[in-house]
C-alpha positions as CSV (number, residue, x, y, z in Angstrom):
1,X,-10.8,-27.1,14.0
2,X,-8.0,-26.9,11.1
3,X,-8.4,-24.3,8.8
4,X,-6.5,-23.1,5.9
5,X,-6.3,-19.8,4.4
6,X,-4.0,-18.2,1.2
7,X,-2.2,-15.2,2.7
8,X,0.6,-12.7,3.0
9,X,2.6,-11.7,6.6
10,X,2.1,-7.9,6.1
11,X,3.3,-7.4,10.2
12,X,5.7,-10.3,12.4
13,X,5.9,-9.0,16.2
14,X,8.0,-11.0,18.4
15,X,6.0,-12.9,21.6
16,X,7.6,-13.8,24.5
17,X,11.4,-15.3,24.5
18,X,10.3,-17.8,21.0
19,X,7.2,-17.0,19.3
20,X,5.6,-14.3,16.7
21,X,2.2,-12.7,16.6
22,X,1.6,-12.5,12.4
23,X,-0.8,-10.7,10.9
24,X,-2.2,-12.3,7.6
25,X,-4.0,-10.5,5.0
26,X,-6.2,-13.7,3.8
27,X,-7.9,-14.1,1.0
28,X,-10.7,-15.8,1.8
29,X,-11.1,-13.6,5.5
30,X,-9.1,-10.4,5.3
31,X,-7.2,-9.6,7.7
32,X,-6.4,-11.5,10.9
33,X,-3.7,-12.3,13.5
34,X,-2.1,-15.7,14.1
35,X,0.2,-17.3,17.0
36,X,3.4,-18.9,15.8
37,X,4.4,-20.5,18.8
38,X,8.3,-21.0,18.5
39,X,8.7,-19.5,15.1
40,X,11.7,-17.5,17.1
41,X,13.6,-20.8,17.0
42,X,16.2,-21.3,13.9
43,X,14.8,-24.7,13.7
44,X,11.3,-24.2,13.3
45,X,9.1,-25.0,10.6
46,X,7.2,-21.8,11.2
47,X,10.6,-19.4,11.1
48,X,10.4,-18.9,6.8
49,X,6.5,-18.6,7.2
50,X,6.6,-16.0,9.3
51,X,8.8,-13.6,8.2
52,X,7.2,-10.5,6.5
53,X,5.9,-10.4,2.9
54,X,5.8,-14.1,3.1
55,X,2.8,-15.4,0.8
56,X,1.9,-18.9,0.9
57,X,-0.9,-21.4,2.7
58,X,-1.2,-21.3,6.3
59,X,-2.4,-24.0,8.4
60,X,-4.3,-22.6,11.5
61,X,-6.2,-23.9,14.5
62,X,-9.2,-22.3,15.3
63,X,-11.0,-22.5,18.3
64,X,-14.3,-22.3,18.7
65,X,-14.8,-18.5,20.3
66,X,-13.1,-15.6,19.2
67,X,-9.8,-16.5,20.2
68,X,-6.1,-16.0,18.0
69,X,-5.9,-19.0,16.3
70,X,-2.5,-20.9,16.4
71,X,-0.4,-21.7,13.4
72,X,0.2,-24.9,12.9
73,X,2.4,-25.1,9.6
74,X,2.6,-22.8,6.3
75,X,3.7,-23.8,3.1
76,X,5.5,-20.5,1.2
77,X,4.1,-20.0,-2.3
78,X,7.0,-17.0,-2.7
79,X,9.2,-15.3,-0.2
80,X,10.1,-12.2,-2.7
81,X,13.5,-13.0,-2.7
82,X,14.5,-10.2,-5.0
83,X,12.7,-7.5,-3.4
84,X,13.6,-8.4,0.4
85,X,17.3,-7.9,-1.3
86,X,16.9,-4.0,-2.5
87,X,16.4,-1.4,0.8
88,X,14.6,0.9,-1.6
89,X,11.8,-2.2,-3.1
90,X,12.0,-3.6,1.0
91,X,11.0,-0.1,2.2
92,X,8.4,0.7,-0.4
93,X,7.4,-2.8,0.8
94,X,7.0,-2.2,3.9
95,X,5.1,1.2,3.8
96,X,2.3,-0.6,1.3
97,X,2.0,-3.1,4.3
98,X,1.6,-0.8,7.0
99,X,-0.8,1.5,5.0
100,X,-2.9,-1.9,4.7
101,X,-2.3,-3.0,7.9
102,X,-4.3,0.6,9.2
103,X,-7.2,1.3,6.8
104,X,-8.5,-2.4,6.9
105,X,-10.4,-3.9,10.0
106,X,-10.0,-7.4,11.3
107,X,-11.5,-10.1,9.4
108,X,-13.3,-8.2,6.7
109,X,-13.2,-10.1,3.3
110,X,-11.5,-8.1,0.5
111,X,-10.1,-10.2,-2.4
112,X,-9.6,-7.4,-4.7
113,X,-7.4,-6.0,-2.0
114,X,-5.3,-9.5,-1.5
115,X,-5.0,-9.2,-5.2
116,X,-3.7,-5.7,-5.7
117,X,-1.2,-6.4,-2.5
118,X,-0.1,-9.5,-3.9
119,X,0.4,-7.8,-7.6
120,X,2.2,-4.8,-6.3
121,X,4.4,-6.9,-4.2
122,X,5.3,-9.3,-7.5
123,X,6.0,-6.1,-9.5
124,X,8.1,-4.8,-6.7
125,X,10.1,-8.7,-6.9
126,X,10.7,-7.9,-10.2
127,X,12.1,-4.8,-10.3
128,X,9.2,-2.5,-11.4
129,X,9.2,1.4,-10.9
130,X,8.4,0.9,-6.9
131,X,8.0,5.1,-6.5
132,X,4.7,4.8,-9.2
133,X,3.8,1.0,-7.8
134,X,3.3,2.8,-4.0
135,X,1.5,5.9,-5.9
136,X,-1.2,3.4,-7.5
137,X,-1.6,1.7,-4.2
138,X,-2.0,4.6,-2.2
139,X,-4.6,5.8,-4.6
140,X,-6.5,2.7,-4.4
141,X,-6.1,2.8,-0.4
142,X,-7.7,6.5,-0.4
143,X,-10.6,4.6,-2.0
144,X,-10.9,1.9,1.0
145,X,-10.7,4.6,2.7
146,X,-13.2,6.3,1.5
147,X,-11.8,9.0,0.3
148,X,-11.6,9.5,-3.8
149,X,-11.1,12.3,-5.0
150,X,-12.7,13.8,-8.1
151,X,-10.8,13.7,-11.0
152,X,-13.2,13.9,-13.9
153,X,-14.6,16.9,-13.3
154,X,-14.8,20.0,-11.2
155,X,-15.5,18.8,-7.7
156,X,-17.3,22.2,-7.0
157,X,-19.5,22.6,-10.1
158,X,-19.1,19.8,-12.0
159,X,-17.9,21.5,-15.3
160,X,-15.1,20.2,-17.3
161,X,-12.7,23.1,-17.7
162,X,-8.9,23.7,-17.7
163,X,-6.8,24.5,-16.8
164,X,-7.2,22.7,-13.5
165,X,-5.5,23.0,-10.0
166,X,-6.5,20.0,-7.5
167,X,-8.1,21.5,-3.8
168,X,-7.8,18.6,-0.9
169,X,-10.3,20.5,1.1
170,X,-12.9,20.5,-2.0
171,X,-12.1,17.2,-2.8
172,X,-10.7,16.8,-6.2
173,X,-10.3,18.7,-9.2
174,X,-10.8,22.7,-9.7
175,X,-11.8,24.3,-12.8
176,X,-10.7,28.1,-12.7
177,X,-13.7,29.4,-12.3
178,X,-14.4,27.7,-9.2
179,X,-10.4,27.8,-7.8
180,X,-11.1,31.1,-6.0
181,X,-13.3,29.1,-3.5
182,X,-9.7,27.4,-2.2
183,X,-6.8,30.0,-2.2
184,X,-4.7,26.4,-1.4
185,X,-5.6,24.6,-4.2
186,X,-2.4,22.6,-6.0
187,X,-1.3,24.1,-8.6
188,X,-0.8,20.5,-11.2
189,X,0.5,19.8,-14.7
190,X,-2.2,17.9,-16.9
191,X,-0.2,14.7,-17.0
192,X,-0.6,14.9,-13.5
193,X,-4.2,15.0,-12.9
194,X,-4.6,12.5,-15.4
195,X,-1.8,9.8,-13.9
196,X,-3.9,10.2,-10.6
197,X,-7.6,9.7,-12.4
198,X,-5.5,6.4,-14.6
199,X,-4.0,5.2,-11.1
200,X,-7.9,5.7,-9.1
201,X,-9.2,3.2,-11.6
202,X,-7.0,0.7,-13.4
203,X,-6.4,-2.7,-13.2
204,X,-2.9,-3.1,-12.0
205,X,-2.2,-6.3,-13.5
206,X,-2.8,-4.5,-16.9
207,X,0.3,-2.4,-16.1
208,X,2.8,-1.6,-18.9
209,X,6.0,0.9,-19.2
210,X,5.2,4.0,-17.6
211,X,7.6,7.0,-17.9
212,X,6.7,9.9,-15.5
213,X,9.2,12.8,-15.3
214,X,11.2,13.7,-11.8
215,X,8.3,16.7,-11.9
216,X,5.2,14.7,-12.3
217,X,6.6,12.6,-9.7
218,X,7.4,15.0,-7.3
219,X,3.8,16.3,-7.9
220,X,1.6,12.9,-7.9
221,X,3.2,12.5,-4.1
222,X,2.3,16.1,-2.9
223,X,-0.9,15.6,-4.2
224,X,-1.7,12.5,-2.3
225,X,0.0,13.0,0.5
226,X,-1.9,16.0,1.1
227,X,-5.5,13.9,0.6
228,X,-3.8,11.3,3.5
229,X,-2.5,13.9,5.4
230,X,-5.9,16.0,5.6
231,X,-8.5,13.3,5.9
232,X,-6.8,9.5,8.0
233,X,-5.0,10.0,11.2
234,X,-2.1,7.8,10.3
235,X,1.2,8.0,11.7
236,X,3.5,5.5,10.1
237,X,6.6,4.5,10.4
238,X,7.5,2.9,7.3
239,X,6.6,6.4,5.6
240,X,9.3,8.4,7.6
241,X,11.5,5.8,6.7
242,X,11.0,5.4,3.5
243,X,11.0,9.1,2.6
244,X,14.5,9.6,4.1
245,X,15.4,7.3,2.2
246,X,13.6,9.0,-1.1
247,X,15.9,12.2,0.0
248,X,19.0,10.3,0.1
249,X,18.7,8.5,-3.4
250,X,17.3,12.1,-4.8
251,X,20.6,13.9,-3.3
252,X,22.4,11.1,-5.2
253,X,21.4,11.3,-8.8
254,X,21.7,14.0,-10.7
255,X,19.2,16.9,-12.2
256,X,17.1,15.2,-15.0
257,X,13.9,16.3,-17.0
């Protein structure tokens, strides 16, 4: 049975001397792994199709038990020329990916997750802030999750209080009279708090100009590093990567408000 789904390659593992195993995430089924048979070859049809961050329509066929199904061709909708171009947009690129990659499950239908993958990676193409892109995707991946932290109100007593600090163990926000409770709690700017409540529940395809200062920055990634660090087992590879490279261009520009 031919079947034909709209995806992006968010993972491409080489198979044997001349084929790939991709992973898709689908529209229509989630996420889900696919046999390119001879997609190592520099001739084959399947070679563009397969190579990460691809998005376009793939022609599978299924069998009829729960068996990989083989692809059979792929027409590419866009390659992200631009972004594969830029180390820092590729490596931003390919931390979202593997972050989606491990907090979904196989074939689980999630088309507001195709959407905000597919968005983030178009902003990315087109040269958008990719430090803030990966901060709103991360917050909308601690919602997957199932981890979102409270950010409206004092996670402890539910009082709306500053000044605030943010606990990871209480779960969100902390008003002062309940910060004695956690003697870790992060100490946060207001601007920062209120970025991470804007980035929990915004449309990103309504995303305009946003300027966030090297401290709020520095700030919005503690904060939800902390939340991934403390609640998902995740060891990725793309994120040690990527925040060598972070040092590196930090190191190479100099001290700015």
């Amino acid at each position: 049975m031919l079947v034909k789904w709209e995806g992006i390659v968010i993972r491409s593992v080489d198979y044997g001397e001349s084929s790939k195993v991709v992973t898709l995430f689908t529209r229509e089924n989630g996420k889900l792994g696919v046999m390119a048979r001879g997609a190592k070859k520099t001739k084959s049809r399947l070679a563009a199709v397969s190579q990460l961050f691809s998005h376009g329509y793939f022609l599978c066929k299924a069998g009829p038990g729960a068996g990989m199904p083989d692809l059979s061709q792929g027409d590419i909708l866009d390659s992200f020329r631009d972004m594969r171009q830029g180390l820092t947009a590729t490596a931003y690129a390919a931390y979202i990916a593997e972050l989606l990659d491990r907090l979904t499950h196989e074939r689980e239908p999630n088309p507001f997750l195709f959407q905000l993958l597919l968005q983030t990676f178009r902003y990315l193409d087109e040269g958008v802030d990719p430090e803030i892109l990966c901060r709103i995707f991360e917050m909308k991946m601690l919602s997957v999750a199932g981890i979102s932290p409270q950010l409206s109100a004092c996670a402890n007593c539910g009082q709306q209080r500053e000044p605030y600090a943010i606990s990871v163990s209480q779960g969100g926000l902390l008003c002062p009279s309940c910060q004695p409770f956690d003697p870790y709690a992060l100490a946060v700017t207001p601007s920062t708090w209120k970025l991470l409540r804007l980035f929990q529940v915004f449309d990103l395809e309504r995303l305009g100009d946003i300027e966030v200062k090297p401290a709020t920055r520095s700030q919005l990634k503690h904060v939800i590093r902390s939340f991934m660090d403390e609640h998902l087992d995740l060891r990725l590879k793309s994120r040690a990567f990527l925040e060598q490279l972070e040092r590196m261009e930090r190191m190479a520009q100099p001290d700015s408000d």
